[in-house]
matplotlib code that plots the C-alpha trace (Angstrom):
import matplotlib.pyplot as plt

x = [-2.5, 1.1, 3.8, 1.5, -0.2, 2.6, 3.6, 0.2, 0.1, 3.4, 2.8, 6.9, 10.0, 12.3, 16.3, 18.9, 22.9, 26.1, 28.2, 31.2, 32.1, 28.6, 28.8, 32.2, 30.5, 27.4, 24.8, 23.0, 19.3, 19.5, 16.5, 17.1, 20.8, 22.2, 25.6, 26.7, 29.6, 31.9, 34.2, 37.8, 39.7, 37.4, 37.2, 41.0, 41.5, 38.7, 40.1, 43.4, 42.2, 41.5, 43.3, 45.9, 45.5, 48.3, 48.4, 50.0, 46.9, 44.1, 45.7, 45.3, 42.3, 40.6, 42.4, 39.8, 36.9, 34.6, 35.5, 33.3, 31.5, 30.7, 29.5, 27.3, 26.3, 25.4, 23.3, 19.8, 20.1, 23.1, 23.6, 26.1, 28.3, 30.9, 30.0, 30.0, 26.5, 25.2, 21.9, 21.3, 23.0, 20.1, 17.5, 18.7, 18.9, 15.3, 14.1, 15.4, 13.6, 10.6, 10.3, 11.5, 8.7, 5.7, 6.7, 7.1, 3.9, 1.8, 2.8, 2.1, 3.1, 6.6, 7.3, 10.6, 12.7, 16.3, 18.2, 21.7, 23.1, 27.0, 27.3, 30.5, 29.6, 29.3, 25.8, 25.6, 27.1, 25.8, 26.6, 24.3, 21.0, 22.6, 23.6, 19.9, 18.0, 20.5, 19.6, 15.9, 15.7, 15.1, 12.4, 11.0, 11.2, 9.2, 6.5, 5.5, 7.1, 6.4, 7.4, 10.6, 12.0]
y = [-29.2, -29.6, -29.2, -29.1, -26.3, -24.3, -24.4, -23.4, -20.6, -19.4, -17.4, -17.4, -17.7, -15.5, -16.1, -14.2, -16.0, -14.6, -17.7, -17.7, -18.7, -19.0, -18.7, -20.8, -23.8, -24.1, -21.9, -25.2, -24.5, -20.7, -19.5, -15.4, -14.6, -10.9, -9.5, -6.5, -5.2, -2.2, -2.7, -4.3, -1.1, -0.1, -4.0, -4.4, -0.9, -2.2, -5.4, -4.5, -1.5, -5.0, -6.9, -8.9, -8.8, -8.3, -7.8, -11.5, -13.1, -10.9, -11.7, -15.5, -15.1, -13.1, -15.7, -18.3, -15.6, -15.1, -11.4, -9.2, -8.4, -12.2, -12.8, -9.4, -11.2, -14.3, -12.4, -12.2, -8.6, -6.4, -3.5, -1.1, -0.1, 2.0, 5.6, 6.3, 6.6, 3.7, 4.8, 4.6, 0.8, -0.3, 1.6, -0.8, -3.8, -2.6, -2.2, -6.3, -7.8, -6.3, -7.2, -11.0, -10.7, -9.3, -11.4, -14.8, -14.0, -14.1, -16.9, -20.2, -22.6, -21.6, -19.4, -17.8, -20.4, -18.6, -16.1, -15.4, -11.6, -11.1, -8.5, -9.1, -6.2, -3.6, -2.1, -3.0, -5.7, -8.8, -11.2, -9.4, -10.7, -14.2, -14.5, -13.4, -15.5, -18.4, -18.3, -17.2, -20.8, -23.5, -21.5, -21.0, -24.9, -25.9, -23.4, -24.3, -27.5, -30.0, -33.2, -31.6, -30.9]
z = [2.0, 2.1, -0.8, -3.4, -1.7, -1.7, -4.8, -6.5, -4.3, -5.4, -8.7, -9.4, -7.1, -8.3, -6.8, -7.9, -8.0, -8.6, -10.3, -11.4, -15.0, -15.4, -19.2, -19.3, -17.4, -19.3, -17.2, -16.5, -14.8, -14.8, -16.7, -17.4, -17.0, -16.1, -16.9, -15.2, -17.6, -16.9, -19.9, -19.7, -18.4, -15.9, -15.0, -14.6, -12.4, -10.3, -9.7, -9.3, -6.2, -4.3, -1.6, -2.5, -6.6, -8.8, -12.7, -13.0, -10.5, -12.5, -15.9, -14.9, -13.8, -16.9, -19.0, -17.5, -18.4, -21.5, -22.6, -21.5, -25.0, -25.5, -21.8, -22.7, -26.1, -24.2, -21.2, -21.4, -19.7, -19.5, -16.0, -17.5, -14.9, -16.2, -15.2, -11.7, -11.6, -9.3, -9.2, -13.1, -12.4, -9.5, -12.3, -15.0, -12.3, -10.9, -14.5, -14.9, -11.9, -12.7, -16.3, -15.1, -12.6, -14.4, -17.5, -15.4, -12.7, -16.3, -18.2, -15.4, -17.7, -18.0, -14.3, -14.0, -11.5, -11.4, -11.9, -12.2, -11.1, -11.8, -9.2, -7.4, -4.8, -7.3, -7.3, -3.4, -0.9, -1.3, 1.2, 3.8, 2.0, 1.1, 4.0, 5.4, 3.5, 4.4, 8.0, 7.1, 4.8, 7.1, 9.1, 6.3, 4.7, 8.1, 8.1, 4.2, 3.1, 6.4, 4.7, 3.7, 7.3]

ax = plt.figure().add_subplot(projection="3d")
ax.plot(x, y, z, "-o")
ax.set_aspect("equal")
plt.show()
């Protein structure tokens, strides 16, 4: 009963982050990394379209950043999003979560634990769901982990 219950139940949690600097800060305890890449000019017109950003802030900024052909180098999967076509993007991003879940749900001795998505709102909004499974969390920690409550 219990914890250990739970987790031999569970063939493979699989939790997707969006971290900053991932790559720049070591990408301690992420297992499977994705990079969503749109190139540097696209990158830059997107950025700048936001509130508040200037070419001074954004150079700054990008200054602190891998460039984006080493963080794609580095990245265990890569969601091209340079064309406009958003569902190709979710395809490839579909096509990611199901080879990190099939491969991981096979191999128990090594199961899939995180994963990091650099989204930034581009395939879809992403605070909704975070924000979801935030609020969902400690409902959920009492109803299968007990002890942990």
């Amino acid at each position: 009963g219990g914890h250990s219950s739970v987790i031999r139940d569970q063939t493979c949690w699989l939790v997707g982050v969006d971290i900053p600097l991932l790559f720049e800060t070591g990408a301690e305890g992420i297992d499977h990394t994705v990079a969503v890449s749109c190139g540097r000019d696209e990158q830059r017109r997107r950025a700048l379209k936001r509130e508040g950003m200037t070419p001074a802030k954004l150079d700054a900024i990008l200054g602190r950043q891998l460039a984006d052909e080493d963080r794609v180098a580095r990245a265990d999967f890569v969601v091209e999003t340079d064309c406009y076509d958003k569902a190709r993007a979710r395809g490839q991003a579909a096509a990611v979560v199901e080879e990190l879940w099939g491969a991981s749900s096979l191999d128990e001795a090594a199961p899939c634990r995180a994963v990091s998505f650099d989204l930034d709102n581009t395939l879809w909004p992403t605070w909704p769901p975070i924000a979801e499974a935030k609020n969902a969390l400690p409902s959920l920690i009492r109803a299968h982990v007990p002890g942990a409550a």
